[in-house]
C-alpha positions as CSV (number, residue, x, y, z in Angstrom):
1,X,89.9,-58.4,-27.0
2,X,89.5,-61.2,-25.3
3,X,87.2,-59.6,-22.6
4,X,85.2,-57.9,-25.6
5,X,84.2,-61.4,-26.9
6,X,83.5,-62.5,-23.5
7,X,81.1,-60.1,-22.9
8,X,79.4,-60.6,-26.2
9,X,79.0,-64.1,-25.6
10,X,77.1,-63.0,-22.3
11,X,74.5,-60.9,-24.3
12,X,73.7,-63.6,-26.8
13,X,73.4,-65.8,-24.1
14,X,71.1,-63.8,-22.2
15,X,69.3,-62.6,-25.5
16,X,68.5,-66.4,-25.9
17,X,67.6,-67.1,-22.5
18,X,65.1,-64.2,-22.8
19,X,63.4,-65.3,-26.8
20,X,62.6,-68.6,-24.8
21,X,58.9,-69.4,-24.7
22,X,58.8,-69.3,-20.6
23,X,60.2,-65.5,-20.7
24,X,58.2,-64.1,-23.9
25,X,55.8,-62.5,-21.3
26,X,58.6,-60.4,-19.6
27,X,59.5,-58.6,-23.1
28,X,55.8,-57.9,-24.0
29,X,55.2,-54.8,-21.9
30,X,51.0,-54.8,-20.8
31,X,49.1,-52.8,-22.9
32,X,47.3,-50.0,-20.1
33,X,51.2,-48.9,-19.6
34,X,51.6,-48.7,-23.1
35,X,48.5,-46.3,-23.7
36,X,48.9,-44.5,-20.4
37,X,52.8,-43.7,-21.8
38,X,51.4,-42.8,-24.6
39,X,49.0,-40.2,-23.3
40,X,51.5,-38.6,-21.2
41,X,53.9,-38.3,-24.2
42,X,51.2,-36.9,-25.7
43,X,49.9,-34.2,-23.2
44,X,53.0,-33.2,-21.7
45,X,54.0,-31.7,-18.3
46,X,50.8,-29.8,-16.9
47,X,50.5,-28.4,-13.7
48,X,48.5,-29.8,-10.4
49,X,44.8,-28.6,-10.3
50,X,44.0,-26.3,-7.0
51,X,40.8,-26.5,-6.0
52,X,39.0,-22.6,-6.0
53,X,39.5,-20.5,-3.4
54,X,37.5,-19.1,-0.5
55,X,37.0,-15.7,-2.4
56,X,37.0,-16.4,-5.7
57,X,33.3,-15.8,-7.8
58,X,32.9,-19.3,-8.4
59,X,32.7,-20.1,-4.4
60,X,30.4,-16.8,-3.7
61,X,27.7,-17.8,-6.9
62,X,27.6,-21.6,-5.3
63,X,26.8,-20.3,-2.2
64,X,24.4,-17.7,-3.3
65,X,22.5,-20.2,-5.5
66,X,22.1,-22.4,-2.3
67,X,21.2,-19.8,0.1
68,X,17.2,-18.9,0.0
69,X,16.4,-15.4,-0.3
70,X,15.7,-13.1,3.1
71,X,12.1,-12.6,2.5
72,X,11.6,-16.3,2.5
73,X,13.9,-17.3,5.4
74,X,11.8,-14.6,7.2
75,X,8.9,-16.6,6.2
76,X,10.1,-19.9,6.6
77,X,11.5,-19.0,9.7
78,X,9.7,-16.3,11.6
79,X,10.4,-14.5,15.4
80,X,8.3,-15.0,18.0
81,X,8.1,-10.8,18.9
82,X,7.0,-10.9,14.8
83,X,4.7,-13.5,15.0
84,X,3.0,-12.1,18.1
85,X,3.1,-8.3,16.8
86,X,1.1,-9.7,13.7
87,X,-1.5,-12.0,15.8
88,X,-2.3,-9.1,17.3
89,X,-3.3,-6.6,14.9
90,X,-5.0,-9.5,13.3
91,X,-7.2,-9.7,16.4
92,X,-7.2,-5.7,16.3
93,X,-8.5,-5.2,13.0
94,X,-11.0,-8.3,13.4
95,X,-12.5,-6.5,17.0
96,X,-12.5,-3.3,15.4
97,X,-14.7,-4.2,12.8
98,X,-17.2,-5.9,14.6
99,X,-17.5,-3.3,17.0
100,X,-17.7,-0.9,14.3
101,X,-21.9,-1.5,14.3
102,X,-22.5,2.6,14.0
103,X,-20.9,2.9,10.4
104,X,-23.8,3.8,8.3
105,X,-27.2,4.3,8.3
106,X,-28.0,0.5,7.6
107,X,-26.0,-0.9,10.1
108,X,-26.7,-3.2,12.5
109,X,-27.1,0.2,15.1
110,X,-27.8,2.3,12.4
111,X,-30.8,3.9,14.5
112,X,-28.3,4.9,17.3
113,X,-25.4,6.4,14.9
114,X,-27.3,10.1,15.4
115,X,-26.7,9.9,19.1
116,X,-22.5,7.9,18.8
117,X,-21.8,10.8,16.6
118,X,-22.8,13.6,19.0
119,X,-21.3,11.9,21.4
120,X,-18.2,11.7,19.5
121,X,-18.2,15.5,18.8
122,X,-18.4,15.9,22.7
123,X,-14.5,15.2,22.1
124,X,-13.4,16.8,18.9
125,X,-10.9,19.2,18.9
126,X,-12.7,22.5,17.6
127,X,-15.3,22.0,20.5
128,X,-13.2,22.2,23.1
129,X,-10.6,24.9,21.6
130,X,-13.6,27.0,20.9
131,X,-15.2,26.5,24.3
132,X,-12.0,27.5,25.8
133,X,-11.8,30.5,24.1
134,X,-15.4,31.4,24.8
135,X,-14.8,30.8,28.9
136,X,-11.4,32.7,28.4
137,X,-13.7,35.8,26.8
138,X,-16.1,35.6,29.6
139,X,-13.3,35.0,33.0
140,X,-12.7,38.0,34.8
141,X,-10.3,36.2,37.5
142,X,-6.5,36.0,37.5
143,X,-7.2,32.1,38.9
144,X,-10.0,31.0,36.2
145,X,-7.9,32.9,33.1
146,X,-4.7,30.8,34.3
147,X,-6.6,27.3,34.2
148,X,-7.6,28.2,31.1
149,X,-5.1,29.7,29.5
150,X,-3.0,26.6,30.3
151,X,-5.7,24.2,29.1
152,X,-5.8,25.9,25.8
153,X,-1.9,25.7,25.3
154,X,-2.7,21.8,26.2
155,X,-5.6,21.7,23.6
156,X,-3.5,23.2,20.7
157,X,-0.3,21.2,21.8
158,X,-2.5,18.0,21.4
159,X,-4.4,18.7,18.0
160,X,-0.7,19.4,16.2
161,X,0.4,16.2,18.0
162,X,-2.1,14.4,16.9
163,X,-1.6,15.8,13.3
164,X,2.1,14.9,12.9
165,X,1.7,12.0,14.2
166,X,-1.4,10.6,12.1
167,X,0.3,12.5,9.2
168,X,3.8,10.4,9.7
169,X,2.1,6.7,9.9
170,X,-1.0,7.4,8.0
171,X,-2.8,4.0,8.8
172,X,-6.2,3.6,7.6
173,X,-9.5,3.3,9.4
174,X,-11.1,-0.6,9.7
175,X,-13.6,0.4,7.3
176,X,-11.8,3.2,5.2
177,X,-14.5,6.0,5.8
178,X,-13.5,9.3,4.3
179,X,-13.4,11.8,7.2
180,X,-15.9,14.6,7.8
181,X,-15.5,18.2,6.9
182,X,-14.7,18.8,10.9
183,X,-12.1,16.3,11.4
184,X,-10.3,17.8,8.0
185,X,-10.3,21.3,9.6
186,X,-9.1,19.9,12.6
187,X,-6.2,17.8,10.8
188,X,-7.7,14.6,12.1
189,X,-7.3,12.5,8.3
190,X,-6.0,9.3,9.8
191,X,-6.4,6.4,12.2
192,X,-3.7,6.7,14.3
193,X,-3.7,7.6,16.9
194,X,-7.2,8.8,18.0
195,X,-7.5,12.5,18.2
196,X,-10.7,12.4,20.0
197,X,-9.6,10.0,22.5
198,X,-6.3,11.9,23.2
199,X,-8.3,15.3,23.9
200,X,-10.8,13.2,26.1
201,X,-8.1,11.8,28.3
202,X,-6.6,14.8,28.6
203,X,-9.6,17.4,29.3
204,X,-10.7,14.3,32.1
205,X,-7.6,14.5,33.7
206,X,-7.4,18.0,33.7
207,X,-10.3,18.9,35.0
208,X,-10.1,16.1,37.8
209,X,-6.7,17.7,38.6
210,X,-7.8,21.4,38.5
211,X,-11.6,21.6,39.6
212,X,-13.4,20.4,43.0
213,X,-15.8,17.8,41.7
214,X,-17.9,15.4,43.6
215,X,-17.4,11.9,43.6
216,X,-20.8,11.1,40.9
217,X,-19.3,14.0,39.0
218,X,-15.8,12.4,39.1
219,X,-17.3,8.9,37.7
220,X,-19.0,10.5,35.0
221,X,-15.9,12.5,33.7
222,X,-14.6,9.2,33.8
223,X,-16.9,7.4,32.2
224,X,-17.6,10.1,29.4
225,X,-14.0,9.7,28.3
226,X,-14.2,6.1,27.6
227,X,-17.5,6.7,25.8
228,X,-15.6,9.2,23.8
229,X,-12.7,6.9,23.3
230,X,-15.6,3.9,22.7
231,X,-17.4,6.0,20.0
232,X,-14.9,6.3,17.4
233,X,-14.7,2.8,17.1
234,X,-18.5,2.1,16.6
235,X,-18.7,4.4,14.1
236,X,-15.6,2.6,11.9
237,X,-13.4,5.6,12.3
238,X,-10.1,3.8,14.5
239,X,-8.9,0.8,16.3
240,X,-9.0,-0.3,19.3
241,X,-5.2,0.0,19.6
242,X,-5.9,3.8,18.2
243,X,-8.2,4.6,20.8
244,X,-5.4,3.0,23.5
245,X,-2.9,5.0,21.9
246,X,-4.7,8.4,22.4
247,X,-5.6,7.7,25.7
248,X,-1.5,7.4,26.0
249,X,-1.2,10.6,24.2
250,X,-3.2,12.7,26.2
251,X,-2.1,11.5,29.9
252,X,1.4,12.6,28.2
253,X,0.3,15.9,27.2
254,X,-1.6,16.4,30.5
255,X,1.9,15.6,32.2
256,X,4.1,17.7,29.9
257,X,1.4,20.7,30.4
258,X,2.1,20.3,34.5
259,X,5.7,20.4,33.7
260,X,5.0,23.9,32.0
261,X,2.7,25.2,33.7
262,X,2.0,29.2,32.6
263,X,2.0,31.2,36.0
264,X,-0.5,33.6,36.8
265,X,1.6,36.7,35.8
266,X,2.8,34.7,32.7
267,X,-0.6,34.8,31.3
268,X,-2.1,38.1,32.3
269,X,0.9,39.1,30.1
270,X,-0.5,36.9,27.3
271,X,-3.5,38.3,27.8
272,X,-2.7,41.7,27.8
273,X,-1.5,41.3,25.0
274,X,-3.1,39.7,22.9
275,X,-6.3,42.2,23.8
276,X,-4.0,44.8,23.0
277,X,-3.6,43.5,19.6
278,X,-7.1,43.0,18.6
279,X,-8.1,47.0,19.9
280,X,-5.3,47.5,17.2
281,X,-6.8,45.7,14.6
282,X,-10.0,46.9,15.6
């Protein structure tokens, strides 16, 4: 008992220690604890926020919305192999149609597109497959008939070339000019590559490969194929980079027709043939 009233007597004493005016501040508890109690009372245990992570769709959207679309980082941001590849053609199409002086009657060379267009048939296809033929009807040597059997297999070989191959990019002339009836019979719609180039550079070749010429005949073989080459871009028809690519073509059929070249017997065979066949349609 008597420690039960002694420890009362501490209390009271300490309870009016405390309700002194000095220590009223230490009872009063401050008023942001109070509210920040109360708010945690109030919303409970929750769990720590994460931040997202790498895959989730919220990440892939942010970074989509701040990424610029391909096109325009291609633009913004273009190679130097693109940027010289389009300077180019630029300067192509620009040289190509100021060259291209032949185009119609009231061009600037209008009065010289009668002779650019003869000139130009000098190398169309259907000339030189039907000249071939015509010298094939008319050879009586084993020699002559071999040359020219083998320059006809090269003639055909570069007019379906050509074909596929204008058929497959289909690029447009400088000036758009609808092709003649002869270049639609010979499958020459397109720009590119040139088809009368390509047969010019390959005829030149092969006769300067195949026939004894003199040295002013040589030139002029030459020189006619350039011309030919030269022609199709006065009169609008190609590029410049057409006319380069047929020269390309036909030095590549010249050297693919060396590489299979028909033998003499090989083509009296053919030829045999084929005159057997027409005494049977006959």
């Amino acid at each position: 008992m008597r420690l039960n009233s002694s420890r009362c007597r501490l209390k009271d004493r300490g309870s009016g220690a405390l309700a002194r005016p000095e220590f009223l501040s230490l009872n009063v508890l401050p008023q942001n604890s109070r509210g920040s109690r109360r708010a945690g009372q109030n919303k409970g245990p929750q769990s720590p926020q994460t931040p997202p992570s790498e895959g989730s769709p919220d990440t892939a959207e942010r970074r989509d919305a701040g990424r610029l679309p391909d096109e325009d980082c291609m633009l913004l941001n273009p190679s130097f192999r693109g940027i010289a590849i389009s300077s180019l053609l630029a300067i192509d199409i620009c040289l190509s149609k100021r060259l291209g002086v032949c185009r119609h009657g009231s061009s600037s060379w209008g009065s010289s597109r009668s002779v650019v267009s003869l000139l130009a048939l000098t190398g169309h296809g259907l000339t030189w497959v039907c000249g071939t033929l015509l010298c094939l009807c008319q050879s009586s040597t084993p020699a002559g008939q071999e040359v020219l059997i083998n320059l006809l297999m090269g003639l055909v070989l570069d007019v379906l070339t050509v074909a596929g191959v204008q058929k497959l990019v289909q690029r447009r002339g400088p000036w758009d000019i609808s092709p003649g009836l002869l270049d639609c019979v010979a499958l020459d719609r397109y720009s590119f590559p040139a088809g009368h180039a390509s047969r010019a550079a390959l005829v030149s070749r092969f006769l300067l490969s195949h026939l004894v010429l003199a040295v002013p005949l040589r030139v002029l073989l030459v020189l006619w194929a350039a011309l030919v080459g030269l022609s199709r871009v006065l009169l609008g028809q190609h590029h410049l980079t057409d006319v380069a690519a047929g020269f390309a073509l036909g030095f590549l059929h010249f050297s693919l027709m060396e590489t299979v070249w028909l033998s003499s017997s090989t083509c009296q065979t053919l030829i045999s043939i084929g005159t057997f066949s027409w005494a049977s349609i006959r």
